[in-house]
Backbone of each chain as ProteinMPNN parsed JSONL, in Angstrom:
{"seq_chain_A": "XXXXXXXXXXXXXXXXXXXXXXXXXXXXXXXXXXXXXXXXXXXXXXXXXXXXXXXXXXXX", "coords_chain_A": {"N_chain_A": [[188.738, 198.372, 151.981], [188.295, 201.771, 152.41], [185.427, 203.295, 150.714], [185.946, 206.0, 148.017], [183.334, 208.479, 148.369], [181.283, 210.783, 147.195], [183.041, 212.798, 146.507], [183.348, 214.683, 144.15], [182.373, 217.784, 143.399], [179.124, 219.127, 142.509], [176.229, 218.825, 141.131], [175.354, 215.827, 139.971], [178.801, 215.411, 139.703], [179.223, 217.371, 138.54], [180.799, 219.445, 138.988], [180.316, 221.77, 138.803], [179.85, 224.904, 141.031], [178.173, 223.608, 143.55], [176.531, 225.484, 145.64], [175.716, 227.943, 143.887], [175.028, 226.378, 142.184], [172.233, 225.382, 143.441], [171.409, 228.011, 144.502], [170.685, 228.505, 141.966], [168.409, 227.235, 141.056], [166.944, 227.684, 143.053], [166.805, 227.209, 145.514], [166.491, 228.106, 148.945], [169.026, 229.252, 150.325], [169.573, 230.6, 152.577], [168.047, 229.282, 154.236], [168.656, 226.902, 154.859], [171.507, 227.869, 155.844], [170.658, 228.775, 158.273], [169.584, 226.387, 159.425], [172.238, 224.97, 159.642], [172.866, 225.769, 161.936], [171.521, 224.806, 163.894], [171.382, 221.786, 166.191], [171.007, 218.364, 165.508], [169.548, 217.135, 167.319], [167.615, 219.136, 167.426], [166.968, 219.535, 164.585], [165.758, 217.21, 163.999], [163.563, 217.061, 165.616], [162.559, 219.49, 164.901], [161.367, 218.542, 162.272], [160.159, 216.064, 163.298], [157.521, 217.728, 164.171], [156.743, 219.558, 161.917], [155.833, 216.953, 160.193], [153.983, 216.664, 162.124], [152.134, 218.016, 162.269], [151.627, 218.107, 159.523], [150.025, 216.153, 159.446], [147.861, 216.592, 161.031], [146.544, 218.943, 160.105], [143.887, 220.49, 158.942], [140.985, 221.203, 156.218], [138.671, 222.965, 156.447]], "CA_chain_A": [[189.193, 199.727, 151.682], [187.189, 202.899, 152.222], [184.807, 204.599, 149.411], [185.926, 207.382, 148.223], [182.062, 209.181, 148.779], [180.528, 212.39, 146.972], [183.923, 214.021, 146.477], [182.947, 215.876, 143.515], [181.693, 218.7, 143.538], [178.285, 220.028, 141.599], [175.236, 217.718, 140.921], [176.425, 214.078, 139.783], [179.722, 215.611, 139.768], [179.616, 218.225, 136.753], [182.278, 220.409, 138.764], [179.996, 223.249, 139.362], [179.796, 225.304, 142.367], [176.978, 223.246, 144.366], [175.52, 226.631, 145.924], [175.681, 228.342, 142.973], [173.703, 225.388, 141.708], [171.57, 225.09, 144.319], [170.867, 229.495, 144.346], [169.985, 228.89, 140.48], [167.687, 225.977, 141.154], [165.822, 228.64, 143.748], [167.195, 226.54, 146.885], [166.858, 228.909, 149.786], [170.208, 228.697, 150.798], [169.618, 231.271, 153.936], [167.4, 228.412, 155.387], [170.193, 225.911, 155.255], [172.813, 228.047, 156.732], [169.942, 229.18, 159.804], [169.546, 224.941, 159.962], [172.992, 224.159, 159.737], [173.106, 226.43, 163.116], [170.948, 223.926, 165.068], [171.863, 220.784, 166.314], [171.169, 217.385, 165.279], [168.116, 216.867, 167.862], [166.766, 220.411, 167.164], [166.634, 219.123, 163.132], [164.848, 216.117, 164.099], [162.26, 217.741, 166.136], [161.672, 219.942, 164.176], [161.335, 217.806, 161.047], [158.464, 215.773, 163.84], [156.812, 218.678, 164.282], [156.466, 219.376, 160.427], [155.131, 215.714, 160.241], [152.606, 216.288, 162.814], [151.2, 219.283, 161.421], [150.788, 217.983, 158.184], [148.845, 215.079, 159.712], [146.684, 216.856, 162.058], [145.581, 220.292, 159.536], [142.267, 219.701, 157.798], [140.463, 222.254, 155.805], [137.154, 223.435, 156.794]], "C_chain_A": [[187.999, 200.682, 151.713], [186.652, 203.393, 151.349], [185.331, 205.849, 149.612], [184.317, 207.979, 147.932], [181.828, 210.489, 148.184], [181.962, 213.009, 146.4], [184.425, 214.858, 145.682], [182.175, 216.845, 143.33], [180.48, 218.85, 142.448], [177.617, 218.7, 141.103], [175.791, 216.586, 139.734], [178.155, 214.72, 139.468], [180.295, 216.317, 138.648], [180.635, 219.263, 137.644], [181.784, 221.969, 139.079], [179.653, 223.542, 140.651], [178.385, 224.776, 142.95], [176.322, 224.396, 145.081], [175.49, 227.243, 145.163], [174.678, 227.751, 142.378], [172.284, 225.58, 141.978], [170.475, 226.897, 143.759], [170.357, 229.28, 142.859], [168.722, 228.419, 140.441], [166.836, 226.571, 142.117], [165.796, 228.2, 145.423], [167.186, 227.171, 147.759], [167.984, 228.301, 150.715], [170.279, 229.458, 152.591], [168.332, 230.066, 154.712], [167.905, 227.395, 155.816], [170.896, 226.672, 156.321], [172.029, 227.969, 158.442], [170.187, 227.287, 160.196], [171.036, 224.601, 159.954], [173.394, 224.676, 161.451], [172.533, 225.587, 164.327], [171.571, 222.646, 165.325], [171.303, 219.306, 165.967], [169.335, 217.19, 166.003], [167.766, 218.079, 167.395], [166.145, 219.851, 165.534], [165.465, 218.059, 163.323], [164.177, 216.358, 164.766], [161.524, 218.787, 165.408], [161.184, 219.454, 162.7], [159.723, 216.704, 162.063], [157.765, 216.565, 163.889], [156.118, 218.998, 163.004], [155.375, 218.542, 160.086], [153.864, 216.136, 160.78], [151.624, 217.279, 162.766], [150.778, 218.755, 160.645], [150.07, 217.003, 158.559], [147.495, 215.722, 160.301], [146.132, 217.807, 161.137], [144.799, 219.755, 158.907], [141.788, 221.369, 157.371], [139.149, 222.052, 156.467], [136.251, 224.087, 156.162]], "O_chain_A": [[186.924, 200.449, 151.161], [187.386, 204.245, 150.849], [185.344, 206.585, 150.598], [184.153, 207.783, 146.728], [182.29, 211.416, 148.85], [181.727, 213.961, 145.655], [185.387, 215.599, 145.881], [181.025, 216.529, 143.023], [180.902, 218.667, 141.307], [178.248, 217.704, 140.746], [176.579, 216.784, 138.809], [178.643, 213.953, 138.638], [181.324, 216.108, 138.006], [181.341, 219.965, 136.92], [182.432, 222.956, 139.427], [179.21, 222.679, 141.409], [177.434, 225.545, 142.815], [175.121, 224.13, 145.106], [174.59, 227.903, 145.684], [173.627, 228.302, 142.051], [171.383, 225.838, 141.18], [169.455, 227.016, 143.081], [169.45, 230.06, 142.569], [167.865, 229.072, 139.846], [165.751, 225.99, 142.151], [165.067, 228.654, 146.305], [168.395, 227.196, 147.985], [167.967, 227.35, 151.496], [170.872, 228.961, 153.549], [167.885, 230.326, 155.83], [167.73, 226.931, 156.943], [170.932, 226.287, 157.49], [172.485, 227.419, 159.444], [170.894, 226.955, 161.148], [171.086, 223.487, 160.475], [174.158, 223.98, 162.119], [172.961, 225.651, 165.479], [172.456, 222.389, 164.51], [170.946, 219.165, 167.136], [168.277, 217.136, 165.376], [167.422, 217.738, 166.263], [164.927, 219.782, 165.364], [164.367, 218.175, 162.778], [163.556, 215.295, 164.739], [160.309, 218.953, 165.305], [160.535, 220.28, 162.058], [158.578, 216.649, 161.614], [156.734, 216.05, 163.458], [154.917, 218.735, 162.944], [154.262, 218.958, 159.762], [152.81, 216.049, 160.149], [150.475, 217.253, 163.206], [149.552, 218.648, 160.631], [149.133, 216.893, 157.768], [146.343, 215.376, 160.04], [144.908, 217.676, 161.184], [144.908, 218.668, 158.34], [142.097, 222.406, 157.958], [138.735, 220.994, 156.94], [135.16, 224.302, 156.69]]}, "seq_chain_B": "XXXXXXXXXXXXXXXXXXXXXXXXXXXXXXXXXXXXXXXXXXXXXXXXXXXXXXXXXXXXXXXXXXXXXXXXXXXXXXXXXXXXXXXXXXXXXXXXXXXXXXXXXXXXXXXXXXXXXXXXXXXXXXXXXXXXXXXXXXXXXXXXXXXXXXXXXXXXXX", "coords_chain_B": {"N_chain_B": [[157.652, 211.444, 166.612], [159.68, 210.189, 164.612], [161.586, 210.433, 165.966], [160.858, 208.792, 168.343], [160.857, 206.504, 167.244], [163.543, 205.83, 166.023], [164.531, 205.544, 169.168], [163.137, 203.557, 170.259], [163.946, 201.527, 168.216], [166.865, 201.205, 168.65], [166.572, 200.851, 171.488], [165.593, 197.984, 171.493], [167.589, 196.823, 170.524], [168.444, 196.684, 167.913], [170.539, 196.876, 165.193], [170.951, 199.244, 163.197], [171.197, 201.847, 160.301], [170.271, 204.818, 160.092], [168.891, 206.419, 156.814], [168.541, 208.445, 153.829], [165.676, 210.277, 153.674], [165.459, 211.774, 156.753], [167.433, 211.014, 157.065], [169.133, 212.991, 155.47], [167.868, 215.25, 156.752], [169.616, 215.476, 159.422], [171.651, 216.054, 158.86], [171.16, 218.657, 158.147], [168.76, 219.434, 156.224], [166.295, 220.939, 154.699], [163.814, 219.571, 153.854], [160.681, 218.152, 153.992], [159.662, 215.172, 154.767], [157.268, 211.9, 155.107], [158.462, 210.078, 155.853], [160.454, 207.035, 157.614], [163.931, 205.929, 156.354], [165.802, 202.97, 157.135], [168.503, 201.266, 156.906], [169.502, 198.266, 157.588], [171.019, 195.853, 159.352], [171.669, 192.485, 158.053], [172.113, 190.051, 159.282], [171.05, 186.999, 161.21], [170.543, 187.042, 164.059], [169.958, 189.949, 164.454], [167.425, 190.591, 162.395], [165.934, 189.027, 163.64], [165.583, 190.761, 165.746], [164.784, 193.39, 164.595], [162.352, 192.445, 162.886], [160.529, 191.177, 165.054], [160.24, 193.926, 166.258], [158.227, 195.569, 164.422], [156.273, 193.925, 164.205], [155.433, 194.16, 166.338], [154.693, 196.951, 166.485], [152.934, 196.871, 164.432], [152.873, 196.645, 161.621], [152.556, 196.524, 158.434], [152.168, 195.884, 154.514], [152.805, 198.876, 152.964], [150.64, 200.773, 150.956], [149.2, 198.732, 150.078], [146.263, 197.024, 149.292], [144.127, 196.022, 152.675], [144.017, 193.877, 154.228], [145.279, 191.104, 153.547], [146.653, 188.204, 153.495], [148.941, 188.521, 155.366], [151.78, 188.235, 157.374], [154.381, 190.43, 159.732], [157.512, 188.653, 159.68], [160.556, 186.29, 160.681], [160.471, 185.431, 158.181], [159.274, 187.121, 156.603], [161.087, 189.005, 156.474], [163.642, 187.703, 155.553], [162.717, 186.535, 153.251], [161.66, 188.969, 151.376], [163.935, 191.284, 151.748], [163.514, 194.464, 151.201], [161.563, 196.692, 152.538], [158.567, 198.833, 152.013], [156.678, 200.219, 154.635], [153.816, 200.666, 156.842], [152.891, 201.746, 160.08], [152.097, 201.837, 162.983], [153.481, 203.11, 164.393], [154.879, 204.758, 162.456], [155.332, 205.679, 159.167], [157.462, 203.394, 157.872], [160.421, 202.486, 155.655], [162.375, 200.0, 155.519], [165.662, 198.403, 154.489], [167.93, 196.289, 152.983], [170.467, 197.033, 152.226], [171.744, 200.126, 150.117], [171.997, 201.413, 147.383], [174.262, 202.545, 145.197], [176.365, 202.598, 147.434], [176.34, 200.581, 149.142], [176.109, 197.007, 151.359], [174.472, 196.575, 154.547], [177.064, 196.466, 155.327], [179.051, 197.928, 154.031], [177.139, 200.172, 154.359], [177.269, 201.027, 156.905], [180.162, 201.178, 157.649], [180.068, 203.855, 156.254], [178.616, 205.715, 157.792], [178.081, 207.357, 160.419], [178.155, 209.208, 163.636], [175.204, 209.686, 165.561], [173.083, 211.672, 167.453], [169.787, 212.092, 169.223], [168.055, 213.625, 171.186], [168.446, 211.716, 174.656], [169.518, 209.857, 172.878], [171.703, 207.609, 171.115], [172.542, 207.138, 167.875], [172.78, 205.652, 164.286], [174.031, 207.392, 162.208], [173.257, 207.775, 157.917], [176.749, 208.858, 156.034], [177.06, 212.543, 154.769], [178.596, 212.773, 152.346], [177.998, 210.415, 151.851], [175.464, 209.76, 151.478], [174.961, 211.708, 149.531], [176.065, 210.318, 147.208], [174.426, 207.931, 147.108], [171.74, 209.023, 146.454], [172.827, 209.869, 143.78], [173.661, 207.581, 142.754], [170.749, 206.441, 143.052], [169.319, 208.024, 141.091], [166.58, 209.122, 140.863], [163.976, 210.952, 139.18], [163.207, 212.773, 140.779], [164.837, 212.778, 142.803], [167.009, 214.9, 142.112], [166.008, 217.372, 143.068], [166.593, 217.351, 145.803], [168.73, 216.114, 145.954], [170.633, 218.426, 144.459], [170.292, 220.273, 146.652], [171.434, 218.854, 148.882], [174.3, 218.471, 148.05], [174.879, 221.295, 147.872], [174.575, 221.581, 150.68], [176.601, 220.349, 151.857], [178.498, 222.225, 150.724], [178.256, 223.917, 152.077], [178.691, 223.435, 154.768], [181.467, 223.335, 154.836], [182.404, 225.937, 154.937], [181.606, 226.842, 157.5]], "CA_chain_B": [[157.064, 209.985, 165.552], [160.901, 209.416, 164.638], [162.802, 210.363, 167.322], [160.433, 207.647, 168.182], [161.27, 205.253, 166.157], [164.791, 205.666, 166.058], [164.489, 205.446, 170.222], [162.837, 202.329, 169.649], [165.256, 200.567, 167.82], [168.339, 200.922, 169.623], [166.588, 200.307, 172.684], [165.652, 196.807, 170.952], [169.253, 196.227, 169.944], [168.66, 196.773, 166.101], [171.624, 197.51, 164.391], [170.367, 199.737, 161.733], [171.716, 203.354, 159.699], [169.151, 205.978, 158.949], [169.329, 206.912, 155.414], [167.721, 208.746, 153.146], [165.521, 211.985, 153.945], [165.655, 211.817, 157.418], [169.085, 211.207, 157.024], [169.082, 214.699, 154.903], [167.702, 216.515, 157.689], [169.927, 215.195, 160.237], [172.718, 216.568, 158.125], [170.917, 219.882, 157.559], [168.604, 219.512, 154.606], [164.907, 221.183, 154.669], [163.015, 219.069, 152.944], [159.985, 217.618, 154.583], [159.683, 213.582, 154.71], [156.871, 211.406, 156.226], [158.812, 208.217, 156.239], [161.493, 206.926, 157.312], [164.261, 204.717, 155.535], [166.591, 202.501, 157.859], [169.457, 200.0, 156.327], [169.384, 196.827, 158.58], [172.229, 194.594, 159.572], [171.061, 191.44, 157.759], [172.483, 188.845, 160.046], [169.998, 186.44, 161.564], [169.941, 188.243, 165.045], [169.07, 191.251, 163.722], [166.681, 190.311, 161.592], [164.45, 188.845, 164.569], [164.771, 191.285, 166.735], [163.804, 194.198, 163.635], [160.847, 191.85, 162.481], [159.983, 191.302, 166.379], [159.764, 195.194, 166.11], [157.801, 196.054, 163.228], [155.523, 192.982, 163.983], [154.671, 194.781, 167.998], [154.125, 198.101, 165.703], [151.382, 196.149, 163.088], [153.583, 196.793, 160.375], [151.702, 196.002, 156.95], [152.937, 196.617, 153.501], [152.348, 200.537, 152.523], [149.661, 201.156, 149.594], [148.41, 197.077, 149.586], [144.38, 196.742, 150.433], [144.449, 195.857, 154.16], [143.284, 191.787, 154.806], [145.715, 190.084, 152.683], [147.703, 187.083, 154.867], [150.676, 188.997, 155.545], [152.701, 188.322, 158.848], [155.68, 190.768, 159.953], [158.268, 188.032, 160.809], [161.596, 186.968, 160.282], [160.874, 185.212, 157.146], [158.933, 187.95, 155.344], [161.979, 189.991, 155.851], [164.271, 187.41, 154.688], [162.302, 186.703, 151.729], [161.618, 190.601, 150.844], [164.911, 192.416, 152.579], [163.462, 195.503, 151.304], [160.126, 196.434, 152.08], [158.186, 199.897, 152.272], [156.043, 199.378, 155.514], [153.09, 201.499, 157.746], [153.045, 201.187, 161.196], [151.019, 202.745, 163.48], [154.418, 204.505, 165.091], [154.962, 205.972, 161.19], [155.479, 205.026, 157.687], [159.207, 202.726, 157.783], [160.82, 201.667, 155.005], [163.873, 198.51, 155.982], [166.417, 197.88, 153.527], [169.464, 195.569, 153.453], [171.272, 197.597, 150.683], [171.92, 201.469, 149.923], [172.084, 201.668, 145.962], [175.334, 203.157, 145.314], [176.722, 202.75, 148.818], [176.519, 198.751, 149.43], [175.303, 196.123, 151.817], [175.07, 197.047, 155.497], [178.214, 196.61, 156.229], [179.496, 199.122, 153.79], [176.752, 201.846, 154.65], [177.696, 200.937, 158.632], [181.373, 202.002, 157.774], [179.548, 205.019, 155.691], [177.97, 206.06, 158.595], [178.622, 208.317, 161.471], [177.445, 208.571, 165.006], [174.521, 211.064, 165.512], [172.262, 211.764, 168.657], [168.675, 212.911, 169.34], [167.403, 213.507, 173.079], [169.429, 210.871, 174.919], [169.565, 208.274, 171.423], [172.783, 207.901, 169.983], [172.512, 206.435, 166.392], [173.964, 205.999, 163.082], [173.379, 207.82, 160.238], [174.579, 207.641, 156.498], [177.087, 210.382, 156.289], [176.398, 213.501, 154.307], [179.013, 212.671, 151.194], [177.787, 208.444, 151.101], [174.15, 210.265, 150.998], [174.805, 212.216, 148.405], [176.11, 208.958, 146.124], [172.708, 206.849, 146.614], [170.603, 210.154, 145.45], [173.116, 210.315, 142.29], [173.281, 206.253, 142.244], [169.117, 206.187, 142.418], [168.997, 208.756, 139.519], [165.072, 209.427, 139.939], [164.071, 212.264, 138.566], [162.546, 213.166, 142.4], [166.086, 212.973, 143.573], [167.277, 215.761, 141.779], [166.041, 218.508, 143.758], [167.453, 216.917, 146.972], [170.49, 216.124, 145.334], [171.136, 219.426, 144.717], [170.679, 220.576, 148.135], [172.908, 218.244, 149.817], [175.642, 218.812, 147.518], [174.867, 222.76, 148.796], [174.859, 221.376, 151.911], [178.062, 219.876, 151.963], [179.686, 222.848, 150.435], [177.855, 225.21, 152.956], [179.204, 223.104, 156.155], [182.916, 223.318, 154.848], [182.431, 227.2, 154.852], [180.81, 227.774, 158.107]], "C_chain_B": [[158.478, 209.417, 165.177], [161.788, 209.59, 165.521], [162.208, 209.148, 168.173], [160.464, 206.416, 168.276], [162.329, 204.585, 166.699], [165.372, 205.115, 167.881], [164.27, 203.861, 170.37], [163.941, 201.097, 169.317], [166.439, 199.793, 168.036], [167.643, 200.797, 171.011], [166.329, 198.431, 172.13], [166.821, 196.098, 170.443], [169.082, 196.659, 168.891], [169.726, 196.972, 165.835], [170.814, 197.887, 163.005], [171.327, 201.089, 161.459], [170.254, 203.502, 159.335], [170.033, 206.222, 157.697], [168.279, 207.471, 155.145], [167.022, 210.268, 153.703], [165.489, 212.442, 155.3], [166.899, 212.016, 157.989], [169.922, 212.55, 156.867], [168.858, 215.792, 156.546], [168.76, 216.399, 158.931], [171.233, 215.891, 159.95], [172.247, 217.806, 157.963], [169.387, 220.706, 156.711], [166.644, 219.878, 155.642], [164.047, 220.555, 154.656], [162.493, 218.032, 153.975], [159.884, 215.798, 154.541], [158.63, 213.328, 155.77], [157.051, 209.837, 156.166], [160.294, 208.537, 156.359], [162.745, 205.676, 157.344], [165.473, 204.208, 156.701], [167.488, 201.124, 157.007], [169.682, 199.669, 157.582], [170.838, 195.933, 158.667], [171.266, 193.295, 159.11], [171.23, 189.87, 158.409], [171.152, 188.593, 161.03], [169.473, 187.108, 162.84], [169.144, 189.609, 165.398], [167.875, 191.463, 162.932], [165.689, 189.796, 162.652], [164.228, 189.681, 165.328], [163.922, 192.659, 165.657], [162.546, 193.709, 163.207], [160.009, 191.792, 164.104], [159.11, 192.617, 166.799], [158.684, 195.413, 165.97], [156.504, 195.243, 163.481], [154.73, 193.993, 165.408], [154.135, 196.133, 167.387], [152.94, 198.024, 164.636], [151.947, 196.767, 161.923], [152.901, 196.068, 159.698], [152.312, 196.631, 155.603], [151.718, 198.012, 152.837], [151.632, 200.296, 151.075], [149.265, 199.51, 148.37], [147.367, 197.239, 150.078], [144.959, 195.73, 151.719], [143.581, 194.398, 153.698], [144.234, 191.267, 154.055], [146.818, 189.514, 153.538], [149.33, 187.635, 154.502], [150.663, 189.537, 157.169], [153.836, 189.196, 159.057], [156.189, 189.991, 160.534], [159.431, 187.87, 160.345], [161.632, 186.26, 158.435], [160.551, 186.253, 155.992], [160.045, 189.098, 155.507], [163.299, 189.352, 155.387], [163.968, 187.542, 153.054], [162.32, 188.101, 150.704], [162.667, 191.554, 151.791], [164.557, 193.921, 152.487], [161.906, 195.765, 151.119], [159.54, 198.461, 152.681], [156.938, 199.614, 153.451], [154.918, 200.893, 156.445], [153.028, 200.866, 159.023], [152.11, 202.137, 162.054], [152.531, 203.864, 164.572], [154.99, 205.135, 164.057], [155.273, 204.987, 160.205], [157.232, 204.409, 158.121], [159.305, 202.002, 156.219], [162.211, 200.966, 155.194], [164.674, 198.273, 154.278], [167.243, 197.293, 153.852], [170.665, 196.355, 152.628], [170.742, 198.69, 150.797], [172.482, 201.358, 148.282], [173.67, 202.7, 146.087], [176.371, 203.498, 146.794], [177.108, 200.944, 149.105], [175.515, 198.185, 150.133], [175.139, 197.057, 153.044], [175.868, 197.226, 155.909], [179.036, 197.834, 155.385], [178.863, 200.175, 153.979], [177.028, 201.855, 155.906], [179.236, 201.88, 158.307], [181.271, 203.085, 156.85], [178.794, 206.235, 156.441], [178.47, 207.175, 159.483], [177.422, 208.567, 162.753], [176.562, 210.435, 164.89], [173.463, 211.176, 167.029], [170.644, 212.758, 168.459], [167.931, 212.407, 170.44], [168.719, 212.643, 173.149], [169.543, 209.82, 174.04], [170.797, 208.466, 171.039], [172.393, 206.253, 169.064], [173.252, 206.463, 165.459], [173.089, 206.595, 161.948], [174.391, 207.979, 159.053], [175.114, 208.847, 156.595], [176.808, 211.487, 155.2], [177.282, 213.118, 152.722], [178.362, 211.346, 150.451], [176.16, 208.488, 150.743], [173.789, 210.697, 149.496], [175.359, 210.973, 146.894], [175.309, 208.128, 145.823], [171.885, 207.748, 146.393], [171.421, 209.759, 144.212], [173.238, 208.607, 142.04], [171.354, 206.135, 141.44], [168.794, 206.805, 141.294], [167.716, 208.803, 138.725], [165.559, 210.906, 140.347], [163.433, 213.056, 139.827], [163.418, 213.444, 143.334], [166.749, 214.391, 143.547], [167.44, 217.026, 142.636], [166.867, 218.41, 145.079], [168.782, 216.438, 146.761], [171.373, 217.986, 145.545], [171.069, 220.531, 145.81], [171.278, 220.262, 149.183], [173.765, 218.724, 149.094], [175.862, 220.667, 148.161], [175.317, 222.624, 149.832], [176.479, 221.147, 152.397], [179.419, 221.005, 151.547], [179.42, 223.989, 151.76], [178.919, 224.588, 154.108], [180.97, 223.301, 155.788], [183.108, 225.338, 155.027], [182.345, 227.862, 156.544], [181.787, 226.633, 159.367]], "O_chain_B": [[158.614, 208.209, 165.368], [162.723, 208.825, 165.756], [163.055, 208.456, 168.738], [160.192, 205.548, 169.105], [162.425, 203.559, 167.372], [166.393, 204.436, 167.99], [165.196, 203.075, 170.575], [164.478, 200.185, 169.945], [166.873, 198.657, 167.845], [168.512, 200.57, 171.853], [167.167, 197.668, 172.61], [166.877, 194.941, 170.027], [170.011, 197.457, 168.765], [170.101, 197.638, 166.799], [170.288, 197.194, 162.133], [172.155, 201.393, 162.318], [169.432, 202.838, 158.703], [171.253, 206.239, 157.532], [167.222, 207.321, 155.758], [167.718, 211.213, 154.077], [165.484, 213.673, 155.326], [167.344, 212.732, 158.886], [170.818, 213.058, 157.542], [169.516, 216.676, 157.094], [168.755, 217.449, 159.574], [171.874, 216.299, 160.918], [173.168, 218.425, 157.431], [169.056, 221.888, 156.615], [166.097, 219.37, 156.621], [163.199, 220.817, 155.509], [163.198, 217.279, 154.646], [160.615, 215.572, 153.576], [158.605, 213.898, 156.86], [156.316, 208.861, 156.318], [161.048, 209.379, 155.872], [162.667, 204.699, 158.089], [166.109, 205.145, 157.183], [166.895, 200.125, 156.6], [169.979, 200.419, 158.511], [171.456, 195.506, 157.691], [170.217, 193.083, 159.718], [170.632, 188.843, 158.089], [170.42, 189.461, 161.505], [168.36, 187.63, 162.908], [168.269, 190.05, 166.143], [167.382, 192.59, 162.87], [164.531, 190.187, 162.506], [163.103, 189.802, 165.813], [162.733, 192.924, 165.831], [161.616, 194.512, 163.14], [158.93, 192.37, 164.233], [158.002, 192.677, 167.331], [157.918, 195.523, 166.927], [155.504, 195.781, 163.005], [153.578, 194.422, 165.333], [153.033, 196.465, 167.823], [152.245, 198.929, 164.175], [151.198, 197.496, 161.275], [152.538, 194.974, 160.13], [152.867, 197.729, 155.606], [150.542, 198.073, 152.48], [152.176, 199.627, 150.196], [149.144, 199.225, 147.179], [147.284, 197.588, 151.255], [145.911, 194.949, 151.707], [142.669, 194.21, 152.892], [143.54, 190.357, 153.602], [147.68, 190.155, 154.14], [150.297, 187.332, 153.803], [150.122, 190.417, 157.838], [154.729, 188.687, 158.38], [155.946, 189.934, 161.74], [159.869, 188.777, 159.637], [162.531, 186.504, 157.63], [161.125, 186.37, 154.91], [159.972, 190.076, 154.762], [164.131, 190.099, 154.871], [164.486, 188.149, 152.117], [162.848, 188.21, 149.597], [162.212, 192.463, 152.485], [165.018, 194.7, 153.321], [161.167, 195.398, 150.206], [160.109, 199.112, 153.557], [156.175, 198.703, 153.13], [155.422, 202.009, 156.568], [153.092, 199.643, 159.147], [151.502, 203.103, 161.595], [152.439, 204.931, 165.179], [155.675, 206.11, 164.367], [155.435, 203.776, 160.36], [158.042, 205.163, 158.661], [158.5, 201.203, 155.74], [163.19, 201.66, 154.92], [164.121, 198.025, 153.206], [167.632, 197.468, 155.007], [171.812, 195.908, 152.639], [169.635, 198.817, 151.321], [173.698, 201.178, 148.218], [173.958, 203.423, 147.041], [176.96, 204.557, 147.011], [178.219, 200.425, 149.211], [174.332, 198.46, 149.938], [175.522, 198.219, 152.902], [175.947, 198.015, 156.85], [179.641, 198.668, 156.059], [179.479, 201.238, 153.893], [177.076, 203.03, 156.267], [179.378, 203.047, 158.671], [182.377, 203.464, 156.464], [178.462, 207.323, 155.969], [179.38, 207.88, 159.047], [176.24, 208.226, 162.786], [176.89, 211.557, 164.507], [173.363, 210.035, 167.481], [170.462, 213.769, 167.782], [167.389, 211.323, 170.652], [169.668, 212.626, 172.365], [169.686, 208.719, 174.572], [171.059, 209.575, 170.573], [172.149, 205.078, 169.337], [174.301, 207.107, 165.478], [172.097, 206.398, 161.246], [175.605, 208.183, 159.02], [174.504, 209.823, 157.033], [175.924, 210.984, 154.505], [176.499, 213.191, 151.774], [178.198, 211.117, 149.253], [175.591, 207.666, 150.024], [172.935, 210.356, 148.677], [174.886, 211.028, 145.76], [175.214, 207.562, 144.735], [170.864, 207.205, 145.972], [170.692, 209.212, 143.384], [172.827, 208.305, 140.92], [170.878, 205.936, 140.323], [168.042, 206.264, 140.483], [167.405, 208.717, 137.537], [166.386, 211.563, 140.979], [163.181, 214.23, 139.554], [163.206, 214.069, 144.374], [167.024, 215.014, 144.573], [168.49, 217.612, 142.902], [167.697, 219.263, 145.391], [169.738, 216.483, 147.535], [172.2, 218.474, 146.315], [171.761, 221.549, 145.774], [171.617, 220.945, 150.149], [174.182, 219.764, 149.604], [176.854, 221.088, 148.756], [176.299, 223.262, 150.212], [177.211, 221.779, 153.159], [180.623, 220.913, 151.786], [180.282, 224.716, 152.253], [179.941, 225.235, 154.337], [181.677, 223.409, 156.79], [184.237, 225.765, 155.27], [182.805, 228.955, 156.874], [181.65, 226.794, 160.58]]}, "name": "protein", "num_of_chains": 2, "seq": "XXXXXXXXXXXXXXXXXXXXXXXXXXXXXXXXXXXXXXXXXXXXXXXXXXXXXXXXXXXXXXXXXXXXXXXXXXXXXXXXXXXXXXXXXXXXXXXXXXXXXXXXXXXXXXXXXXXXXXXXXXXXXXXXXXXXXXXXXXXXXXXXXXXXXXXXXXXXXXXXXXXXXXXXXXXXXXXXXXXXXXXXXXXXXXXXXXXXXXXXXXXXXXXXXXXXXXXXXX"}
């Protein structure tokens, strides 16, 4: 039989509005919506990219 | 480094699910990660060709002093199914088990089909994600907790 999965709402499932949450908690929610606009490979390239910055910058 | 990986894998056969923060971003989620977590099909096939992997990558266990007689093969991933690992193609951590989710075979039918470049893969899905953050219940989860659960309400909106 299938899990039912996540399907309450609001952190461990207190019921509150999860962006609401999220906006209290200081979550920039306008950088979600721009990422939910990309696709799947775009996320994961740019999530390597991220990576390979933070490997390669050095202070001087 | 994970498109990579994940390329990797399924060209090797693996049967694996991304999970975890990679997983997050694949679904949406900001938040930077430089590892990343894969649940394994634990059946014997699988298990040689993932150690076969990991072993051609010089996989060693993450934040042990380097020289100590450790082989990637298939017994050190019977013996230890879950191991946090460096590689010289990126930090991996292998699990057989998703904490609040199950074995492989329940995060496989938790899963969902995802692509990057020509890769199609599996990843955990965005609700069976959000149950092994609120299963694990560190206090590190939290913040990423409450940005999937955002997440999840944002994508029903948009």
């Amino acid at each position: 039989m299938e899990k039912d999965l996540g399907e309450r709402e609001g952190v461990g499932g207190s019921g509150r509005d999860p962006v609401e949450v999220a906006r209290a908690y200081g979550v920039d929610l306008g950088l979600l919506v721009a990422n939910l606009k990309l696709t799947t490979t775009e996320r994961l390239r740019l999530l390597d990219a991220m990576v390979s910055f933070a490997q390669r910058v050095r202070h001087v | 480094m994970f498109e990579k990986i994940i390329a990797a894998l399924v060209a090797a056969g693996v049967r694996f699910v991304v999970v975890g923060g990679v997983a997050g971003v694949a679904h949406g989620s900001v938040r930077l990660t430089n590892d990343i977590d894969i649940c394994y099909d634990a059946a014997a096939d699988n298990v040689r060709a993932l150690a076969a992997l990991l072993a051609e990558w010089d996989a060693y266990l993450r934040g042990v002093d380097p020289g100590l007689p450790f082989a990637m093969d298939e017994r050190a991933l019977r013996t230890t199914p879950t191991m946090t690992l460096t590689t010289r193609m990126g930090n991996i951590d292998v699990l057989d088990s998703v904490a609040g989710v199950g074995s492989y075979a329940e995060v496989s039918a938790a899963s969902e089909p995802c692509v990057v470049g020509d890769t199609q893969f599996r990843v955990l899905s965005l609700p069976a994600l959000i149950t092994a953050k609120r299963a694990a219940g560190r206090p590190k989860d939290l913040a990423h907790l409450i940005e999937l659960e955002a997440l999840a309400k944002l994508k029903t909106q948009t």
